[in-house]
VMD Tcl script that builds the backbone (N, CA, C; Angstrom):
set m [mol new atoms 180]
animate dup $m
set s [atomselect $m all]
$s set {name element resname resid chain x y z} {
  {N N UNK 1 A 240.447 -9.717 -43.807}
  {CA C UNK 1 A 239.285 -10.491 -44.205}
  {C C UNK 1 A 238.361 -9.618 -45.062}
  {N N UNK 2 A 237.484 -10.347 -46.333}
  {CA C UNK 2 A 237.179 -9.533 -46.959}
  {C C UNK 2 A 235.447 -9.517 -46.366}
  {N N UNK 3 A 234.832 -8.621 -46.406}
  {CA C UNK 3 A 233.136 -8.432 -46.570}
  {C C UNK 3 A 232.665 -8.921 -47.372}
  {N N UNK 4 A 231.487 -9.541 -47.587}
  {CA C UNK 4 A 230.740 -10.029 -48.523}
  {C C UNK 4 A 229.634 -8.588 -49.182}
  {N N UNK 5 A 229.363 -8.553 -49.917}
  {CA C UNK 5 A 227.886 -7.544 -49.911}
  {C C UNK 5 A 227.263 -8.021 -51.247}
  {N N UNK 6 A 225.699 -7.783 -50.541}
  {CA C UNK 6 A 224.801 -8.424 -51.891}
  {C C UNK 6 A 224.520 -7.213 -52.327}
  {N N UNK 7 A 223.964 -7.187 -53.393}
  {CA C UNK 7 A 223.304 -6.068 -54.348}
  {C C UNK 7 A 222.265 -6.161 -54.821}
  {N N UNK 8 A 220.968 -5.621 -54.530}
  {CA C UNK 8 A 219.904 -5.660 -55.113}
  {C C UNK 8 A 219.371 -4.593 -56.064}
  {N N UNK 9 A 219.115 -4.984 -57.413}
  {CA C UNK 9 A 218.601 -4.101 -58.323}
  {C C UNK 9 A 217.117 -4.262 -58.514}
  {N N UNK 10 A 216.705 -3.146 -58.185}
  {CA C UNK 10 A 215.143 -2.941 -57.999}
  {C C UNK 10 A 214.491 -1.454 -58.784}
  {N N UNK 11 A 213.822 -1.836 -59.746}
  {CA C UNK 11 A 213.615 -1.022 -60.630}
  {C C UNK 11 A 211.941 -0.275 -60.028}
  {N N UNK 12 A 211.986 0.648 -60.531}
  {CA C UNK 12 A 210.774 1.189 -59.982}
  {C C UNK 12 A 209.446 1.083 -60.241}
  {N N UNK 13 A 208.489 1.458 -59.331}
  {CA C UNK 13 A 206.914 0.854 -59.435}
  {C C UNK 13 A 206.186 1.371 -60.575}
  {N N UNK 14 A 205.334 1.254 -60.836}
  {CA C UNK 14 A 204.242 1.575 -62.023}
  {C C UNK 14 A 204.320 3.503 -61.769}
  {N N UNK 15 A 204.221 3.925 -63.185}
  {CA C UNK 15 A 204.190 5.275 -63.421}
  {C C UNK 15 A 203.085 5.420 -63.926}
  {N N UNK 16 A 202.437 6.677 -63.418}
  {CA C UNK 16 A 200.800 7.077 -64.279}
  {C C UNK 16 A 201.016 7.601 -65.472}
  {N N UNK 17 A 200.649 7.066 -66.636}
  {CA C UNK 17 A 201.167 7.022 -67.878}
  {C C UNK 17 A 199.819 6.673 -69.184}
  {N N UNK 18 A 198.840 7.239 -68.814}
  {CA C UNK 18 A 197.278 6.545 -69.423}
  {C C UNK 18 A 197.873 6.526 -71.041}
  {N N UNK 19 A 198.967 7.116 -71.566}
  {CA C UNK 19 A 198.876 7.965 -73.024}
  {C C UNK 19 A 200.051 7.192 -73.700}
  {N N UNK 20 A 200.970 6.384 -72.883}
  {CA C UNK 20 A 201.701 5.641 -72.759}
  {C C UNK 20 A 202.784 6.395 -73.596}
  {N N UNK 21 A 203.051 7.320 -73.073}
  {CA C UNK 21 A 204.369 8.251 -74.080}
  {C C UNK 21 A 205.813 7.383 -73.393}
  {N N UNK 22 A 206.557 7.415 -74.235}
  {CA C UNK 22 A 208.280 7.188 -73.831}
  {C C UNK 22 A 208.740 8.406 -73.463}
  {N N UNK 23 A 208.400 8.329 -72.113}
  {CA C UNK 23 A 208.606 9.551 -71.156}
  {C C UNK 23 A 210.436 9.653 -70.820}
  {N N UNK 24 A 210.875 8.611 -71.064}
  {CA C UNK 24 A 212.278 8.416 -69.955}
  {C C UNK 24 A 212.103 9.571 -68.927}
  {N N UNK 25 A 213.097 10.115 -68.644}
  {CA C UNK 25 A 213.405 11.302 -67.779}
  {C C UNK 25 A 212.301 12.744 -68.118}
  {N N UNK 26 A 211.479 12.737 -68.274}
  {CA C UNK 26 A 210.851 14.332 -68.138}
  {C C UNK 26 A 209.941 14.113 -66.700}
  {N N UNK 27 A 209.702 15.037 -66.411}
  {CA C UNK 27 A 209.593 15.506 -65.120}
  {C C UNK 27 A 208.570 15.420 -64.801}
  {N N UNK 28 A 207.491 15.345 -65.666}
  {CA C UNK 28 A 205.608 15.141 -64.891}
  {C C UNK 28 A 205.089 14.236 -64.692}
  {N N UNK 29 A 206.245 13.059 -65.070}
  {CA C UNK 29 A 205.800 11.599 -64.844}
  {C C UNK 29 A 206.187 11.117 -63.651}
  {N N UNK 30 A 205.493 10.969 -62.490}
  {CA C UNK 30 A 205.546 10.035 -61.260}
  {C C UNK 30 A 204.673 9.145 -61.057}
  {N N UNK 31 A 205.204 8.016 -59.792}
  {CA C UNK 31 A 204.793 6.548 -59.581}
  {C C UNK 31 A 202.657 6.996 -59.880}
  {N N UNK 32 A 202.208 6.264 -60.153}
  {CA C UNK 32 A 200.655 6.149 -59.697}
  {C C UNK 32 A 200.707 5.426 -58.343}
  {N N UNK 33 A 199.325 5.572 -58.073}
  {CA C UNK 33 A 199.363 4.928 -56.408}
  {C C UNK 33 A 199.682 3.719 -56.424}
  {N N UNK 34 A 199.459 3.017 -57.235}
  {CA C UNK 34 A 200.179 1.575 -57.024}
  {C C UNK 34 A 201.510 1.448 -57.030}
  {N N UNK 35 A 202.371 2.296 -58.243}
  {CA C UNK 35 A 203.871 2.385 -57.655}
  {C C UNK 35 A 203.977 2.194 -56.404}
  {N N UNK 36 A 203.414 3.797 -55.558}
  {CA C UNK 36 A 203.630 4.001 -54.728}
  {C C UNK 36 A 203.842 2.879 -53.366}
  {N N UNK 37 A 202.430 1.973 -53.870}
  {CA C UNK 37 A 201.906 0.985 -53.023}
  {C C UNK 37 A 203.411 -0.396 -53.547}
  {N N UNK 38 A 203.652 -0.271 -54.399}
  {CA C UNK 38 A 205.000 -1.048 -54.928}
  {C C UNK 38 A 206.451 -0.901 -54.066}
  {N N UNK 39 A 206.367 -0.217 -54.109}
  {CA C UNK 39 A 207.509 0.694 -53.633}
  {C C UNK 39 A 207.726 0.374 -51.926}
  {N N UNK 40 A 206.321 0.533 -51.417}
  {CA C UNK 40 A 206.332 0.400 -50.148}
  {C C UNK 40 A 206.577 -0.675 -49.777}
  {N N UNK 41 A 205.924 -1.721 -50.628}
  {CA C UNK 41 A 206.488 -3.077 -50.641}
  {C C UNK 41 A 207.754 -3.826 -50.471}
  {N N UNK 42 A 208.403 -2.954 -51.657}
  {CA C UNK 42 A 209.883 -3.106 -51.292}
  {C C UNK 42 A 210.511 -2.641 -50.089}
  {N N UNK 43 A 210.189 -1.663 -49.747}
  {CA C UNK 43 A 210.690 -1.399 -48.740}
  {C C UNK 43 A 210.618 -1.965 -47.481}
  {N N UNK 44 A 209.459 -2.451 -46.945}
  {CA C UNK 44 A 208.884 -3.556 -45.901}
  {C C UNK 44 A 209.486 -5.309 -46.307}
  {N N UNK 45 A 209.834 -5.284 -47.545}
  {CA C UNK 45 A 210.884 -6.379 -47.693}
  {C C UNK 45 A 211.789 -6.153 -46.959}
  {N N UNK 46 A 212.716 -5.392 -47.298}
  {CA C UNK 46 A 213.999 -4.802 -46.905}
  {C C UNK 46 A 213.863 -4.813 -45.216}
  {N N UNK 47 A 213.121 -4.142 -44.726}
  {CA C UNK 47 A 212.841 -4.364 -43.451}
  {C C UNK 47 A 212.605 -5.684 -42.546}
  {N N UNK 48 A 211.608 -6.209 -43.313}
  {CA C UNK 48 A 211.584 -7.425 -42.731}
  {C C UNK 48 A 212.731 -8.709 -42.897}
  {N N UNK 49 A 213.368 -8.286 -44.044}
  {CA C UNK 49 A 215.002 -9.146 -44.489}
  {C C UNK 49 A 215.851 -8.842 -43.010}
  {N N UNK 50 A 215.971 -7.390 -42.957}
  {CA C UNK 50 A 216.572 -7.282 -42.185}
  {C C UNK 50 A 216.335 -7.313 -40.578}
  {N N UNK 51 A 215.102 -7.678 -40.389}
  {CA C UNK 51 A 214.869 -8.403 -38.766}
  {C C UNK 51 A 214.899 -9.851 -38.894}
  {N N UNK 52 A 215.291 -10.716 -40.002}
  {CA C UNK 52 A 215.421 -11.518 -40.142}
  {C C UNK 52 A 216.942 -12.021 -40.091}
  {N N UNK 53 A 218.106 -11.573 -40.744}
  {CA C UNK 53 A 218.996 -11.818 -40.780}
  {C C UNK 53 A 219.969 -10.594 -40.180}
  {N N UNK 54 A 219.685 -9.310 -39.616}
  {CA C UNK 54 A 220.375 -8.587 -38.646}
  {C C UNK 54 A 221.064 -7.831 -39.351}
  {N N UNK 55 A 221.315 -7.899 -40.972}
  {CA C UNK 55 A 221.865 -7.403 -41.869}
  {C C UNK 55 A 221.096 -6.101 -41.935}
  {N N UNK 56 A 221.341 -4.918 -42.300}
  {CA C UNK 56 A 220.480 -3.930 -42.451}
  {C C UNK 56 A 220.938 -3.362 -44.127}
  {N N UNK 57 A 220.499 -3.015 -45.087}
  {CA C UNK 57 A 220.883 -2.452 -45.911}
  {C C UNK 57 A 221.716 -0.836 -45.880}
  {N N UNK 58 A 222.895 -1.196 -46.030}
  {CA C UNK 58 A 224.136 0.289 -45.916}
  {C C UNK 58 A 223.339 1.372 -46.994}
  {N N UNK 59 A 222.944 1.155 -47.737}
  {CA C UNK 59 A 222.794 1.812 -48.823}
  {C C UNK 59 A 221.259 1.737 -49.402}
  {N N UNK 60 A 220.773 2.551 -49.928}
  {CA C UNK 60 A 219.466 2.484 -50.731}
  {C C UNK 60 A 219.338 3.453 -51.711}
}
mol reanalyze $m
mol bondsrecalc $m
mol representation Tube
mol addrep $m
């Protein structure tokens, strides 16, 4: 029998960025507090999905 698995693509929260450079990948750019506060969000989704349906996410 096969498993089902969903996949969620979840891109990341707001970056502090006042100067608005096309940072891609360099290294001094992280979430601002609202990312942060984004982020957490998602994650308390995920949590609460999963006291909901017993499913827990394998992977993150």
């Amino acid at each position: 029998m096969q498993t089902l698995a969903t996949v969620h693509l979840v891109r990341h929260g707001e970056v502090h960025n006042p100067d608005r450079v096309l940072y891609g990948r360099l290294p001094e750019f992280r979430l601002s507090e609202l990312g942060h506060e984004m982020a957490r969000g998602v994650a308390a989704w995920f949590e609460e999905r999963a006291a909901q349906t017993g499913r827990a996410p394998a992977v993150v």
